[in-house]
N, CA, C and O atoms as CSV, one atom per row, in Angstrom:
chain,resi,resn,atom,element,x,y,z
A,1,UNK,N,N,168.878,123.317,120.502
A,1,UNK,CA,C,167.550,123.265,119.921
A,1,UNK,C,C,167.205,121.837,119.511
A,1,UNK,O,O,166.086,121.366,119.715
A,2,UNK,N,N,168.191,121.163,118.928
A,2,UNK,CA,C,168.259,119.699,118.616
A,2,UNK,C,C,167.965,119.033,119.605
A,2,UNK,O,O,167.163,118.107,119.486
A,3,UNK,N,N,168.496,119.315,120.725
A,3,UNK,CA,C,168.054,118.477,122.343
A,3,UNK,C,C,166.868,118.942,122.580
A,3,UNK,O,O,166.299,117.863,122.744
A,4,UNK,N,N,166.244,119.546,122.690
A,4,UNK,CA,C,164.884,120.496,123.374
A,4,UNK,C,C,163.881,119.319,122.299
A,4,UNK,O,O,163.087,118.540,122.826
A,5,UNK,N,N,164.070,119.364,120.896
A,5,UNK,CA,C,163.032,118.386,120.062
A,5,UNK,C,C,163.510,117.092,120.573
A,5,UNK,O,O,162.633,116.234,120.675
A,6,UNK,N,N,164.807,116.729,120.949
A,6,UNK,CA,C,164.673,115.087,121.479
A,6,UNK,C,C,163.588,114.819,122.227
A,6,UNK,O,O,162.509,114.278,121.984
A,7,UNK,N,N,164.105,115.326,123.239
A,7,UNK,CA,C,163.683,115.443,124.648
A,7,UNK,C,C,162.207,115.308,124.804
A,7,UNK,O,O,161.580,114.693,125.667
A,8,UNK,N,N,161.662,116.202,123.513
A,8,UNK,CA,C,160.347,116.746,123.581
A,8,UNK,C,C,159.581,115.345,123.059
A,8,UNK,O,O,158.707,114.817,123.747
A,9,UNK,N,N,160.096,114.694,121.499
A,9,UNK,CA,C,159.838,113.625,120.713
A,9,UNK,C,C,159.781,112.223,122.294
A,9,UNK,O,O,158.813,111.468,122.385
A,10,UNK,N,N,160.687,112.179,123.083
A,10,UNK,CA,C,161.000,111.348,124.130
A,10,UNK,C,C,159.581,111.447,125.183
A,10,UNK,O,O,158.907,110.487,125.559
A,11,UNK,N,N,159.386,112.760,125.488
A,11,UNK,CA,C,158.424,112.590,126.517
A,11,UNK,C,C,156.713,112.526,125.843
A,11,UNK,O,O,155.705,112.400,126.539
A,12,UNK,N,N,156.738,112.646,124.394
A,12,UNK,CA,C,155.522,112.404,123.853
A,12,UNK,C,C,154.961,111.050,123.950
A,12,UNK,O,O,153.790,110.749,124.180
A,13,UNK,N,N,156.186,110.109,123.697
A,13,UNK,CA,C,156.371,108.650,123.454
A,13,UNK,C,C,155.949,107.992,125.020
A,13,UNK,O,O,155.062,107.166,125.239
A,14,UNK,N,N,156.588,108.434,125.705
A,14,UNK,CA,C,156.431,108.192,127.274
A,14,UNK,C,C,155.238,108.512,127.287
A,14,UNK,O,O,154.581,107.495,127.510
A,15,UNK,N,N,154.405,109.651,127.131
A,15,UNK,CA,C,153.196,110.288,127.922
A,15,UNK,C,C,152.265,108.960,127.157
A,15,UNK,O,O,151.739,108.111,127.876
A,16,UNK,N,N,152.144,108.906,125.685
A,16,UNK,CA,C,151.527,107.780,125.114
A,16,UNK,C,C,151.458,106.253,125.568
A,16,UNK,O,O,150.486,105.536,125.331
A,17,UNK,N,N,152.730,105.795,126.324
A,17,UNK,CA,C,153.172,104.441,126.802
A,17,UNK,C,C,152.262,104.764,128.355
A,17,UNK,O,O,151.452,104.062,128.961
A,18,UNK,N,N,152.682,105.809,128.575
A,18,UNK,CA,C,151.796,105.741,130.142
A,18,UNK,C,C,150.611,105.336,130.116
A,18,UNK,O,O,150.233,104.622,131.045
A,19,UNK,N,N,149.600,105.716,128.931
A,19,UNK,CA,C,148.553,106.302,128.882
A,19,UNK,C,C,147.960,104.970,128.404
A,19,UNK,O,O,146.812,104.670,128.732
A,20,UNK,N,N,148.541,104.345,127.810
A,20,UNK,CA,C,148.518,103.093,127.269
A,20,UNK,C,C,148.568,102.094,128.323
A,20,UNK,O,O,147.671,101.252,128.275
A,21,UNK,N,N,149.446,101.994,129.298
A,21,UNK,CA,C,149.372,101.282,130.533
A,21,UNK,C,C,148.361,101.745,131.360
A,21,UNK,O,O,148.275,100.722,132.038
A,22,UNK,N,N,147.735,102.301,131.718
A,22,UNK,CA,C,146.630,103.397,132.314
A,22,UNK,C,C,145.052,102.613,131.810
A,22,UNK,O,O,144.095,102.194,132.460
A,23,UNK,N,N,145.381,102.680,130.238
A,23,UNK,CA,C,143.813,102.205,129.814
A,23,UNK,C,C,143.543,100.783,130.161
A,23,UNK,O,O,142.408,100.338,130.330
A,24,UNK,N,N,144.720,100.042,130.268
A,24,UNK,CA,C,144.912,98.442,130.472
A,24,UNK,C,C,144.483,98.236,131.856
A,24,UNK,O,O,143.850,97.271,132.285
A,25,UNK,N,N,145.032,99.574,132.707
A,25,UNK,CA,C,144.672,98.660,134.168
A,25,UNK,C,C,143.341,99.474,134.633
A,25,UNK,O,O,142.834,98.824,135.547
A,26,UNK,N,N,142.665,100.510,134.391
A,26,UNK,CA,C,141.514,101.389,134.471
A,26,UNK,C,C,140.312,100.281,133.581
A,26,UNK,O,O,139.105,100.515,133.527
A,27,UNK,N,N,140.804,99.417,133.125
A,27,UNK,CA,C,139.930,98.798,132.014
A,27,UNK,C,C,139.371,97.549,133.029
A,27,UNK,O,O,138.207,97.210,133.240
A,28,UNK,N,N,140.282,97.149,133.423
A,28,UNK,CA,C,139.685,96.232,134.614
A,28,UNK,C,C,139.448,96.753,135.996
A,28,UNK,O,O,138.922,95.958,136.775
A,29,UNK,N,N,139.664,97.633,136.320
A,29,UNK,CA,C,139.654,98.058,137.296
A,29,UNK,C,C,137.980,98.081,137.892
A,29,UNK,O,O,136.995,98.335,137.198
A,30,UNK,N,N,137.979,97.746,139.346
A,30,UNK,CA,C,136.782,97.924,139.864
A,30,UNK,C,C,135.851,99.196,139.972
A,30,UNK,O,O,135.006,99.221,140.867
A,31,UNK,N,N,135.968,100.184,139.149
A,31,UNK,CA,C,134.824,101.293,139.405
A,31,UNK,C,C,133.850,101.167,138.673
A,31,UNK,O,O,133.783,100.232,137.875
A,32,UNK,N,N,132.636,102.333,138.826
A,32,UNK,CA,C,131.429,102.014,138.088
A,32,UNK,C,C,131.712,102.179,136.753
A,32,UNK,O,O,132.855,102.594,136.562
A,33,UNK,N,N,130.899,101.948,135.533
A,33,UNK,CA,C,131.473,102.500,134.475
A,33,UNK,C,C,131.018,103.698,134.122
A,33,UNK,O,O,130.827,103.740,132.906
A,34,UNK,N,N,130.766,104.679,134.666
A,34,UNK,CA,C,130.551,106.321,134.131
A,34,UNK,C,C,131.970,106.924,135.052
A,34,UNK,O,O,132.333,108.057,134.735
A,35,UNK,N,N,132.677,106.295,136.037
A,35,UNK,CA,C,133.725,106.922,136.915
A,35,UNK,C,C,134.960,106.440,135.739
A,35,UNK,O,O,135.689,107.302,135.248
A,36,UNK,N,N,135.115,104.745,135.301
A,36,UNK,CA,C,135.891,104.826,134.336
A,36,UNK,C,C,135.880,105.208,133.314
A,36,UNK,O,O,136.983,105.411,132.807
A,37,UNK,N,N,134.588,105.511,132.460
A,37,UNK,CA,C,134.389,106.273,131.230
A,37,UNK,C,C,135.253,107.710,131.210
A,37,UNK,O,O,136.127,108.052,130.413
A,38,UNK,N,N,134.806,108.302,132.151
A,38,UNK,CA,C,135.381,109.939,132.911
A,38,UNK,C,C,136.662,110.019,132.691
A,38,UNK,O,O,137.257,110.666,131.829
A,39,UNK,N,N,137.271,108.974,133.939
A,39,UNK,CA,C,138.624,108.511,133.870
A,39,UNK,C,C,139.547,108.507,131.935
A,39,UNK,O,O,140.235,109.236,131.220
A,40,UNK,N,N,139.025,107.412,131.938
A,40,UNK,CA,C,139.696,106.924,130.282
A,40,UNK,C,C,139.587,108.133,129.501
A,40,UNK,O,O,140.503,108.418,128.729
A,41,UNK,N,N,138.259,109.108,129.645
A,41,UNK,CA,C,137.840,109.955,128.064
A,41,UNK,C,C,138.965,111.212,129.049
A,41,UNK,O,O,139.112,112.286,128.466
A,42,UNK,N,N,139.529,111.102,130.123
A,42,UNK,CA,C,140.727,112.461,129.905
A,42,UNK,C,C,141.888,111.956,130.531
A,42,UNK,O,O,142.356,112.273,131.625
A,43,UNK,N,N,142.261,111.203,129.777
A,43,UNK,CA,C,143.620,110.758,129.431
A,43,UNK,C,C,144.123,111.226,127.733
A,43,UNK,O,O,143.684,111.063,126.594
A,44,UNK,N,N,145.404,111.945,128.444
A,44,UNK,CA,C,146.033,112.624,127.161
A,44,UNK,C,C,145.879,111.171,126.207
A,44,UNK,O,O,145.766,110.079,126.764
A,45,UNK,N,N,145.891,111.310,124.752
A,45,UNK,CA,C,146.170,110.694,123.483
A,45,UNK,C,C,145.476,109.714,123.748
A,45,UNK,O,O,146.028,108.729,123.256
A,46,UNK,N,N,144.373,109.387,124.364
A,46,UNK,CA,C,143.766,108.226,124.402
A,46,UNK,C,C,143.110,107.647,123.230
A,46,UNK,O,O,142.453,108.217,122.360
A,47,UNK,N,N,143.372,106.559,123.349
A,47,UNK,CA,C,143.383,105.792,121.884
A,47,UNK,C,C,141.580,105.388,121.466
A,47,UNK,O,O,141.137,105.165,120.339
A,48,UNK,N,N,140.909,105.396,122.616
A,48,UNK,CA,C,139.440,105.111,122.163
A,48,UNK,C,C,138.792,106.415,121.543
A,48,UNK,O,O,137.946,106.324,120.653
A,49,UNK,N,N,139.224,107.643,122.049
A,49,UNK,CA,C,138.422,108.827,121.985
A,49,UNK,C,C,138.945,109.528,120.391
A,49,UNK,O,O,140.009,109.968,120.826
A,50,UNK,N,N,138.957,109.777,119.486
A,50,UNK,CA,C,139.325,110.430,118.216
A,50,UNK,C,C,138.614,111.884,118.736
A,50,UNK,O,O,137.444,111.808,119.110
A,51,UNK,N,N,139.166,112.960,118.763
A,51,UNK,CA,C,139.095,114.377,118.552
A,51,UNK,C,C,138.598,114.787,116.956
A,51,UNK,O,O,139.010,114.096,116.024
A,52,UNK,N,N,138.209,115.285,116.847
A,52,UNK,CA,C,138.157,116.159,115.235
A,52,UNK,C,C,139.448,116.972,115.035
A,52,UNK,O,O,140.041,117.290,116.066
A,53,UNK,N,N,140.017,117.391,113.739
A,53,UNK,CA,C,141.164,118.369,114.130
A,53,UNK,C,C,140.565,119.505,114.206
A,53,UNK,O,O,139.470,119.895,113.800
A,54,UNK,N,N,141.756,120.194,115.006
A,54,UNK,CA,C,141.274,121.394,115.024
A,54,UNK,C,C,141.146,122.504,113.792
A,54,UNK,O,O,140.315,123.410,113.863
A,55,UNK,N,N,142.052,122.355,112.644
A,55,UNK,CA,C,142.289,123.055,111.753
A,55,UNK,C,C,141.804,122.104,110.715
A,55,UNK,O,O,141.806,120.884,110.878
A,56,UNK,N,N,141.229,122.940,109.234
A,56,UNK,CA,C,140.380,121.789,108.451
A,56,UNK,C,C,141.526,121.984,107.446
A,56,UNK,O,O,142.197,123.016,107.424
A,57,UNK,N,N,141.709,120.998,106.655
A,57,UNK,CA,C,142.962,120.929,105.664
A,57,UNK,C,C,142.437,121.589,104.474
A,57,UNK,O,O,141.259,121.943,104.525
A,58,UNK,N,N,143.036,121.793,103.517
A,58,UNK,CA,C,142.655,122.377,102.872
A,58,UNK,C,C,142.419,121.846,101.326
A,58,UNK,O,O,143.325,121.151,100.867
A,59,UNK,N,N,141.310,122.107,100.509
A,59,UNK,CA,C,140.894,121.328,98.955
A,59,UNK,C,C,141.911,122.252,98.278
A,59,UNK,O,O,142.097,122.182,97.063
C-alpha cells in the first residue's frame, strides 16, 4: 500500500513536470492562438488555468 502511494506521489510529480515542459514549448510554438489557448486550457494541472474547488470548505 506504501508502494501504490509512492508510485502514485511519483507519477503526479512527473504528470506536472510534463505539463510544465508542454506549456514552454506550446508557448512558442507556431499555431494560431485559439488552437494554443485549446491546447494549454486541457493540459492536466496547468498552471495558467485555476479551477474553483470542487467542495466548499467549511466556516
Amino acid at each position: 500500500m506504501i508502494l501504490v502511494a509512492i508510485v502514485a506521489g511519483l507519477m503526479e510529480e512527473y504528470t506536472a513536470l510534463l505539463t510544465r515542459v508542454l506549456e514552454h514549448l506550446l508557448t512558442d510554438a507556431p499555431f494560431p492562438g485559439r488552437v494554443r489557448f485549446l491546447i494549454l486550457r486541457n493540459l492536466p494541472f496547468a498552471s495558467s488555468f485555476h479551477h474553483p474547488p470542487l467542495l466548499r470548505a467549511s466556516s
